[in-house]
VMD Tcl script that draws the C-alpha trace (Angstrom):
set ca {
  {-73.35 82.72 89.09}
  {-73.14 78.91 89.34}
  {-75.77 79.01 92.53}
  {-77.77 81.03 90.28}
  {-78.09 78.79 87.41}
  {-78.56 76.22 89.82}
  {-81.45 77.60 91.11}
  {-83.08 78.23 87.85}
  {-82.62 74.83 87.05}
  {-84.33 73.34 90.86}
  {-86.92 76.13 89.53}
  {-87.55 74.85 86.40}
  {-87.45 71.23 87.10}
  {-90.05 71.74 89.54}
  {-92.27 73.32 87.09}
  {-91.45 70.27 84.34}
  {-94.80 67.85 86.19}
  {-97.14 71.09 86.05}
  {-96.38 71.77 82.31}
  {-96.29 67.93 81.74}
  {-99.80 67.82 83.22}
  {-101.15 70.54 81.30}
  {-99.90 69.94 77.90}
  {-101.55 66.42 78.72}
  {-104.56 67.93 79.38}
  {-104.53 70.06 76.13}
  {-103.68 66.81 74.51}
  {-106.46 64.92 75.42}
  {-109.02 67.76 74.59}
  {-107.44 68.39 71.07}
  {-107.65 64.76 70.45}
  {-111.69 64.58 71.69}
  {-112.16 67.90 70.34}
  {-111.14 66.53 66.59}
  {-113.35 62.73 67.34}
  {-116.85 63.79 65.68}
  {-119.68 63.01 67.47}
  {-122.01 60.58 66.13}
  {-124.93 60.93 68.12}
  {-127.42 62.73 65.46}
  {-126.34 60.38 62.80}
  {-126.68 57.36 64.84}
  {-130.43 58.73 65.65}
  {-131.08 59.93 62.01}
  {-130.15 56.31 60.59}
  {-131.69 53.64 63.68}
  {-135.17 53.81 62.55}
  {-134.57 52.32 59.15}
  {-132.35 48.99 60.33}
  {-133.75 46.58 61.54}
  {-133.14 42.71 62.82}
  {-133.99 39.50 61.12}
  {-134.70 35.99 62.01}
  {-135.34 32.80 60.15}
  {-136.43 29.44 59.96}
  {-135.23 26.61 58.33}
  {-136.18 23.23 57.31}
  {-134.59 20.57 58.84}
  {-136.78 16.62 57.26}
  {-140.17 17.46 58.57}
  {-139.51 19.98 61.17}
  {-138.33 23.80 61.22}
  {-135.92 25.27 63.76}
  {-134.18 28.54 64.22}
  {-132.24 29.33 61.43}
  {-129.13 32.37 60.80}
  {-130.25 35.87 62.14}
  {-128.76 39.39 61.10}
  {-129.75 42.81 60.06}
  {-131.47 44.81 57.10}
  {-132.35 48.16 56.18}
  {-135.31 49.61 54.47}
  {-134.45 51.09 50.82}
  {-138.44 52.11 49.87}
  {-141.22 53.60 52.14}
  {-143.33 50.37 50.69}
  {-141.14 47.85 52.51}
  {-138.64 46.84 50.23}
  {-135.40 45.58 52.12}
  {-131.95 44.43 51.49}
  {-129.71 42.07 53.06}
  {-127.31 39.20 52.44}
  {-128.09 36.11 50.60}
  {-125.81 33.78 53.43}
  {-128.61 35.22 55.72}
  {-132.15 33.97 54.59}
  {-130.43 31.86 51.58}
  {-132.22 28.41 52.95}
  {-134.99 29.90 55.38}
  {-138.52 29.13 55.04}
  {-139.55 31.78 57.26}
  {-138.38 35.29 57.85}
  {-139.26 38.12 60.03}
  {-137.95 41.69 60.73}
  {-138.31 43.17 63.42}
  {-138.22 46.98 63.16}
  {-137.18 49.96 64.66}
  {-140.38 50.89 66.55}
  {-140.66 47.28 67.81}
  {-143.11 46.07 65.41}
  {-142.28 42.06 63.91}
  {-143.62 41.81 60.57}
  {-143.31 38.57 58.21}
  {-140.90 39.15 54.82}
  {-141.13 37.75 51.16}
  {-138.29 36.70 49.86}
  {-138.21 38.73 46.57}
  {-134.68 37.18 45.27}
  {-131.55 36.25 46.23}
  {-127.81 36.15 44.52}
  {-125.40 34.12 45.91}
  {-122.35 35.24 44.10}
  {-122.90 39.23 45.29}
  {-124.28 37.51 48.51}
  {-127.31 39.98 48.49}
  {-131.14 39.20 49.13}
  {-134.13 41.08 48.20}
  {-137.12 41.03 51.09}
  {-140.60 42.65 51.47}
  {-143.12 43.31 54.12}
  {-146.38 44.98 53.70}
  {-146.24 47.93 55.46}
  {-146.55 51.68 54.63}
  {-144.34 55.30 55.10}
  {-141.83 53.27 56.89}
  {-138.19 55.13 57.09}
  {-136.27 54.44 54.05}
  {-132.34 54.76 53.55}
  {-130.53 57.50 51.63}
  {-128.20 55.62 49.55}
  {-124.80 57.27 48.93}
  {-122.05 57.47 46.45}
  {-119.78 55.03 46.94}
  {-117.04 57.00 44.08}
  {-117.10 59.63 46.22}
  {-116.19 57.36 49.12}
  {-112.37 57.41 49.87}
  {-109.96 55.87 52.15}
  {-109.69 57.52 56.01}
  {-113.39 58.40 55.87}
  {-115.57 58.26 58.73}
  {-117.80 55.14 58.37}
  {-120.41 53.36 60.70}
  {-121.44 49.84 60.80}
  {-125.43 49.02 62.05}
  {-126.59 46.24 63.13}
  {-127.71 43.52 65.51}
  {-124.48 41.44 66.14}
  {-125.68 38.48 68.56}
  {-129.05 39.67 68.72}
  {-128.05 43.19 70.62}
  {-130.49 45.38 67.80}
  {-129.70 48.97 67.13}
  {-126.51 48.29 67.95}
  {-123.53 50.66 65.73}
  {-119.51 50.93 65.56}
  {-117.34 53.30 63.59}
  {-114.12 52.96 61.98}
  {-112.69 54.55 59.23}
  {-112.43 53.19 55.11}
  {-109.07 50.99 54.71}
  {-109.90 50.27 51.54}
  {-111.80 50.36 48.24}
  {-112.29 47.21 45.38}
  {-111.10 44.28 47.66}
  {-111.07 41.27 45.97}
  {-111.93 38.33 48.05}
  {-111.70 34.72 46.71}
  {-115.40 33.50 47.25}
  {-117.07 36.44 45.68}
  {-115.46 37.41 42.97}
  {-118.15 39.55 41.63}
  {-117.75 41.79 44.24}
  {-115.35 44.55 44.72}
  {-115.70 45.32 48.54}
  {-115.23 48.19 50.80}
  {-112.85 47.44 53.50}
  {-112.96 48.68 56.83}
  {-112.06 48.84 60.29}
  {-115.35 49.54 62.09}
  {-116.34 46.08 64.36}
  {-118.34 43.85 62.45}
  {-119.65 40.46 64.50}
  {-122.26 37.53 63.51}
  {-125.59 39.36 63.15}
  {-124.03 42.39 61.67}
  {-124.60 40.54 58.37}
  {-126.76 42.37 56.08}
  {-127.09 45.60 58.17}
  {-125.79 49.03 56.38}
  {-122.54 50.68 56.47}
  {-123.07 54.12 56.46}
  {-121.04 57.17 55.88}
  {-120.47 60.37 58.42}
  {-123.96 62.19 56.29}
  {-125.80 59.54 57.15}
  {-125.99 57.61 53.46}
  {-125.80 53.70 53.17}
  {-122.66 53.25 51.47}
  {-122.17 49.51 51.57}
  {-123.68 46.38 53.08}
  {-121.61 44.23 55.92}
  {-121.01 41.00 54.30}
  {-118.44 39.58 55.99}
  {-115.13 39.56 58.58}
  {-111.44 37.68 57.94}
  {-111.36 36.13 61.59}
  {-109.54 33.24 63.36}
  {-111.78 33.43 66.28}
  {-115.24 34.54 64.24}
  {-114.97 37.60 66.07}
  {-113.93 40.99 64.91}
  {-109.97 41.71 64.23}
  {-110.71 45.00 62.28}
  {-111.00 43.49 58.53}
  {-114.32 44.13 57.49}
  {-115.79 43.83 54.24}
  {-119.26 45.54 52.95}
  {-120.82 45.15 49.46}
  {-120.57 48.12 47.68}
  {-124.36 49.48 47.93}
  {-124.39 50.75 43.78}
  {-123.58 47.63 43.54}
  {-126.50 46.01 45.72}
  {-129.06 48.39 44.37}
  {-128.14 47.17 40.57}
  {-128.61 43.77 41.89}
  {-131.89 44.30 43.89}
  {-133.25 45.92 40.74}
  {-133.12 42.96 38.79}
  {-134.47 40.72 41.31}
  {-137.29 42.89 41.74}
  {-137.74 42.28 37.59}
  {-136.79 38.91 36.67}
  {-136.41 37.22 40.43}
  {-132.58 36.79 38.71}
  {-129.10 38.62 37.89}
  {-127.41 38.49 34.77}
  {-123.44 38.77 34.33}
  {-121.43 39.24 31.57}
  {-119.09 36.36 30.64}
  {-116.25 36.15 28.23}
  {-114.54 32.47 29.21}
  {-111.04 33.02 30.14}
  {-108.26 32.03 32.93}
  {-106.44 34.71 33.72}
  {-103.75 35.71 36.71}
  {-102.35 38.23 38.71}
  {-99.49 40.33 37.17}
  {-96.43 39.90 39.50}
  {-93.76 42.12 38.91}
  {-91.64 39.61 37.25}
  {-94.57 39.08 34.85}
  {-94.91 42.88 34.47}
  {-91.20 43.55 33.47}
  {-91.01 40.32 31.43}
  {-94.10 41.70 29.34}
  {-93.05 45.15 29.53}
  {-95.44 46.62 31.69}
  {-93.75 49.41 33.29}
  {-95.65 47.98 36.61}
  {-97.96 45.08 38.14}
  {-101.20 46.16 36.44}
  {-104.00 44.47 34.58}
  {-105.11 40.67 34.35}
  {-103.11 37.85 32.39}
  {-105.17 35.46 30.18}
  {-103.68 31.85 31.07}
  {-106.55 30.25 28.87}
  {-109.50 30.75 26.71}
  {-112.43 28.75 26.41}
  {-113.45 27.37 22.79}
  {-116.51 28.92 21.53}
  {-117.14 31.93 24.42}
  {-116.97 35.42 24.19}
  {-112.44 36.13 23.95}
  {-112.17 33.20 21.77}
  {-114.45 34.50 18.96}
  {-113.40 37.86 19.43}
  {-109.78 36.77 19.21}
  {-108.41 37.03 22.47}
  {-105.53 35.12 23.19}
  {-103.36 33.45 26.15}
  {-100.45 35.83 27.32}
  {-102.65 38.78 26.41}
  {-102.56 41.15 29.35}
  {-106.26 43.24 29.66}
  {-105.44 46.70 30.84}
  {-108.81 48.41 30.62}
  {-112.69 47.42 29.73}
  {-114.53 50.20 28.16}
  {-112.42 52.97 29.54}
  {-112.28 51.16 33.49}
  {-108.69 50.71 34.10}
  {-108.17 46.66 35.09}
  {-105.95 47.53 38.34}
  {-105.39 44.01 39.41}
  {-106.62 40.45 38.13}
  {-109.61 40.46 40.99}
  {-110.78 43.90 39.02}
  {-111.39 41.52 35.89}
  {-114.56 39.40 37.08}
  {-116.05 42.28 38.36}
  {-115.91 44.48 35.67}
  {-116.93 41.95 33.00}
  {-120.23 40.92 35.33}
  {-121.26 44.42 35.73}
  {-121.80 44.66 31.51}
  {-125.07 42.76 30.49}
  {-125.03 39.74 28.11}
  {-125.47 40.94 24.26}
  {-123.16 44.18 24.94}
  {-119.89 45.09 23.00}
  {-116.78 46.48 25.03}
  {-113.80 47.42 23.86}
  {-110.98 45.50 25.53}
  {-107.54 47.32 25.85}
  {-105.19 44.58 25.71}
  {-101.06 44.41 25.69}
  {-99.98 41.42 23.52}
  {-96.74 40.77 22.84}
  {-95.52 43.87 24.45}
  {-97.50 46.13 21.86}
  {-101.36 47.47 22.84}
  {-103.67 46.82 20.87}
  {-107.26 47.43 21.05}
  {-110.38 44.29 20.83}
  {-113.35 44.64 20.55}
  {-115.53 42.11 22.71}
  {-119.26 40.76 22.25}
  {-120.12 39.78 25.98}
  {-121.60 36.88 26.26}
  {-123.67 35.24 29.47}
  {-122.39 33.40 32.42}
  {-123.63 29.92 32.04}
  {-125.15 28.01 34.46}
  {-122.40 25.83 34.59}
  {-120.38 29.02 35.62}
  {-123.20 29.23 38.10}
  {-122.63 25.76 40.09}
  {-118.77 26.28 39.55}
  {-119.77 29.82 41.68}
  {-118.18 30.69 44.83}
  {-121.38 28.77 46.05}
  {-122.62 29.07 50.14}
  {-120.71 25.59 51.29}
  {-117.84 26.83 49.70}
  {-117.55 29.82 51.19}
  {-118.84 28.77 54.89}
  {-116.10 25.76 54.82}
  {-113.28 28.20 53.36}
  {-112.67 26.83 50.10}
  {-112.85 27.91 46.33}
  {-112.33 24.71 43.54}
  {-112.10 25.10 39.77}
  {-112.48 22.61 36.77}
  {-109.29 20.24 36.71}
  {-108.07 21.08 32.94}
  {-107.12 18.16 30.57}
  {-103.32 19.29 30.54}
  {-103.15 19.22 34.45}
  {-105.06 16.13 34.23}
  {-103.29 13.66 31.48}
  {-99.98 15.17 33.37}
  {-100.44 13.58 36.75}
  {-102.88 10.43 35.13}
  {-105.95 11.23 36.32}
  {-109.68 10.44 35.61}
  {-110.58 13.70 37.03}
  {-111.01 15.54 40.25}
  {-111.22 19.57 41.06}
  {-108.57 22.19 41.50}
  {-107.82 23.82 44.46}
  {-107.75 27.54 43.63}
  {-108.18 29.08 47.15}
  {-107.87 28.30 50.63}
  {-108.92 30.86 53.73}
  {-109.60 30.37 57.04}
  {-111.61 27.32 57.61}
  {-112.67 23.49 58.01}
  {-110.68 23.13 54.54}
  {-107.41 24.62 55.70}
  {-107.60 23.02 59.08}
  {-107.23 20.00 57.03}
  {-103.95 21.19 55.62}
  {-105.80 21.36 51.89}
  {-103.68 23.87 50.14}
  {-104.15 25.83 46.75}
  {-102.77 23.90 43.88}
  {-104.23 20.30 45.54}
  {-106.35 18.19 43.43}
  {-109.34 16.65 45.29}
  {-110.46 13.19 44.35}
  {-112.98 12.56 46.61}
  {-114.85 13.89 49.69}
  {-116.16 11.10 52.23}
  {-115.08 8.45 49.89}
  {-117.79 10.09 47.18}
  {-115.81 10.97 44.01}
  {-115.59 14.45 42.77}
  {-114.98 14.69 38.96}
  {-116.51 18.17 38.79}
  {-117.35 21.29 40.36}
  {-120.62 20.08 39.81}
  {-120.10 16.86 41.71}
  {-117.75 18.70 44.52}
  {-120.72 21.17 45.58}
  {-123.33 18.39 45.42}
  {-121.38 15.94 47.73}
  {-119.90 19.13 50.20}
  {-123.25 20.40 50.42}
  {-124.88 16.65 51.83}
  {-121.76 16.03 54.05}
  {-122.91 15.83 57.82}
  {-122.81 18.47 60.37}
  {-120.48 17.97 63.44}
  {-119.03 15.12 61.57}
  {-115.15 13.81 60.50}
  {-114.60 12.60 57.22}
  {-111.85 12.05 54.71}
  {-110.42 13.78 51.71}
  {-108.61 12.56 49.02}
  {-106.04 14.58 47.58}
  {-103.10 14.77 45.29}
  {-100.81 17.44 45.75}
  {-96.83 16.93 43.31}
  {-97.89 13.84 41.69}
  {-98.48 12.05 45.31}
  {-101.82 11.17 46.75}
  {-102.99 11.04 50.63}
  {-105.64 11.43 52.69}
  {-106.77 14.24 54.59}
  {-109.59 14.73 57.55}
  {-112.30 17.17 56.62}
  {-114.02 18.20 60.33}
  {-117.76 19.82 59.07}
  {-118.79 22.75 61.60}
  {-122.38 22.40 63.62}
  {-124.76 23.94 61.40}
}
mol new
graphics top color blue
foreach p $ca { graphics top sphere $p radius 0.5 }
foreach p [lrange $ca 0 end-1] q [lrange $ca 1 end] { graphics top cylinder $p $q radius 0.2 }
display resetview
């Protein structure tokens, strides 16, 4: 009995690498079997994206400028793409699908939503179906289109990681977050979903190396057409503005508020004379919802309130004092002030957002003014050690007493260049060494 068993066991061991190999193989084909194939999508959508190039001015002469990608939204040549792509250029041309290189308008352009309006004068070109982007959920299928580094018609796939991500340079813009590879020159192309509808635009990447890590951020494209709409009108895009500070809600604020969990936005101030101050909104009071849109997080806030037009009422559900309470809001305009204090292009391309120094912050330390640090990501600005919560003085020994002042000098400092910061971060002063990037 024991030679038996023995041999069923030789028997079966020898048998173990033949199953081995074929539940491999059945593996394998069960995974490719459940990977969709792209390859009619990827043909139905190519014909509407398409590359662009620009110039730029640089004293009396024009060289290359940024390049990226578009897509078509109108058979009559009406295109989107980002704002960082033909913000300064002088000259623009697409080139399209079929290999034709036509010259583009420049309708409009908004810097904080970082999209552009363009036009060529053409006829029946392919236009884009535009998708729902509430329908859009996490772990769907999307692709990315493109020309990243000049390779045209070029497309990746991932899937949705996320929805309403809040980054601190556009804070008008809750973006779509995904894995699909996104590289320089994927910048403006579409992001489209697995029917073939433009979903999103690709904006941007969080990198180390500028190169793609899998975080991957495209404008919301309801949000994009809304924008290009009003360009197309006015050549401009209004936002709603009610003049407040506000915070995240931590858990320890939540509890100590009685908030039964991190949700909403914290007012931290109110400006004198805007919108929450004449409607009576107050510091400490916690906004939970705008006209029925639940406030999930304190990023939510911004773009909410710049999605309702200037002159509109909203009703603002508020907690205060741990009771709710209802408010009703008169929304007033973001003023141009707001406008330079923007998350404006040198900002974002050196990494940095600043804020107004307040009078509190500013009598406490004994100081004539300067800006506050309010973000820091991956750039010339952190690799100087600047960190949220720094006051800057000055910027290549050029004082900065304002926002105003701040994107004025950052925006003249020299390309490929070293130069010094002055800071005060707990009440003690140094100097730091700002490194500009090549243009």
């Amino acid at each position: 009995m024991f030679f038996c068993k023995l041999g069923m066991q030789n028997k079966m061991k020898s048998r173990l690498p033949l199953l081995s190999f074929f539940l491999l193989v059945f593996t394998i084909g069960s995974a490719r079997a459940a990977l969709p194939d792209f390859t009619g999508l990827v043909e139905q959508v190519n014909p509407m994206v398409l590359q662009i190039t620009t110039e730029i001015k640089m004293g009396q002469r024009t060289r290359n400028g940024p390049s990226g990608s578009g897509f078509i939204i109108s058979t009559d040549g009406y295109i989107l793409t980002n704002h960082h792509v033909v913000a300064e250029a002088v000259s623009i041309k697409v080139k399209l699908h079929d290999g034709r290189v036509l010259d583009a308008e420049k309708i409009g352009q908004d810097e904080p939503s970082d999209v552009a309006l363009l036009k060529v004068t053409a006829k029946n070109l392919p236009a884009a179906r535009i998708g729902d982007v509430k329908k859009l959920k996490a772990g769907a299928w999307v692709l990315a289109f493109g020309a990243p580094f000049g390779f045209d018609h070029s497309v990746s796939a991932g899937i949705v990681s996320a929805k309403g991500r809040s980054l601190p340079w556009n804070a008008y813009v809750p973006f779509i977050q995904s894995d699909a590879s996104i590289n320089r020159g994927n910048s403006g192309g579409p992001l489209v979903n697995a029917d073939g509808e433009v979903v999103g635009i690709n904006s941007q990447i969080l990198s180390s190396n500028g190169g793609s890590i899998g975080l991957s951020f495209s404008i919301p494209i309801d949000l994009a057409i809304d924008v290009s709409e009003q360009l197309k009108k006015t050549g401009k895009v209004e936002r709603g503005y009610i003049g407040v500070g506000y915070q995240e809600v931590s858990a320890e604020i939540a509890s100590s508020f009685g908030l039964d969990r991190p949700r909403g936005a914290v007012i931290t101030q109110v400006s004198k004379g805007d919108a929450a101050d004449k409607a009576g909104l107050k510091a400490g009071d916690v906004i939970l919802s705008i006209d029925g849109i639940t406030v999930e997080n304190a990023g939510a806030l911004p773009v909410i309130v710049g999605r309702i037009k200037p002159g509109a009422k909203a009703k603002f559900e508020i907690l205060r004092e741990g009771k709710p309470k209802t408010v009703t809001v008169t929304i007033g305009a973001r003023p141009d002030a707001e406008v330079a204090a923007g998350p404006g292009n040198a900002q974002q391309r050196l990494g940095v957002i600043v804020t107004e120094l307040d009078p509190e912050r500013a009598e406490e330390q004994q100081l004539d003014g300067g800006v506050l640090v309010q973000s820091v990501v991956e750039g010339p600005f952190a690799d100087a050690g600047v960190r949220p919560g720094d006051v800057i003085l000055s910027i290549n020994l050029q004082d900065v007493r304002t926002v105003a002042e701040f994107n004025a000098v950052v925006a003249e400092l020299p390309a490929g260049k070293s130069v010094p910061i002055h800071v005060v971060r707990r009440g003690n002063a140094q100097f730091l060494v700002l490194r500009i990037p090549e243009q």
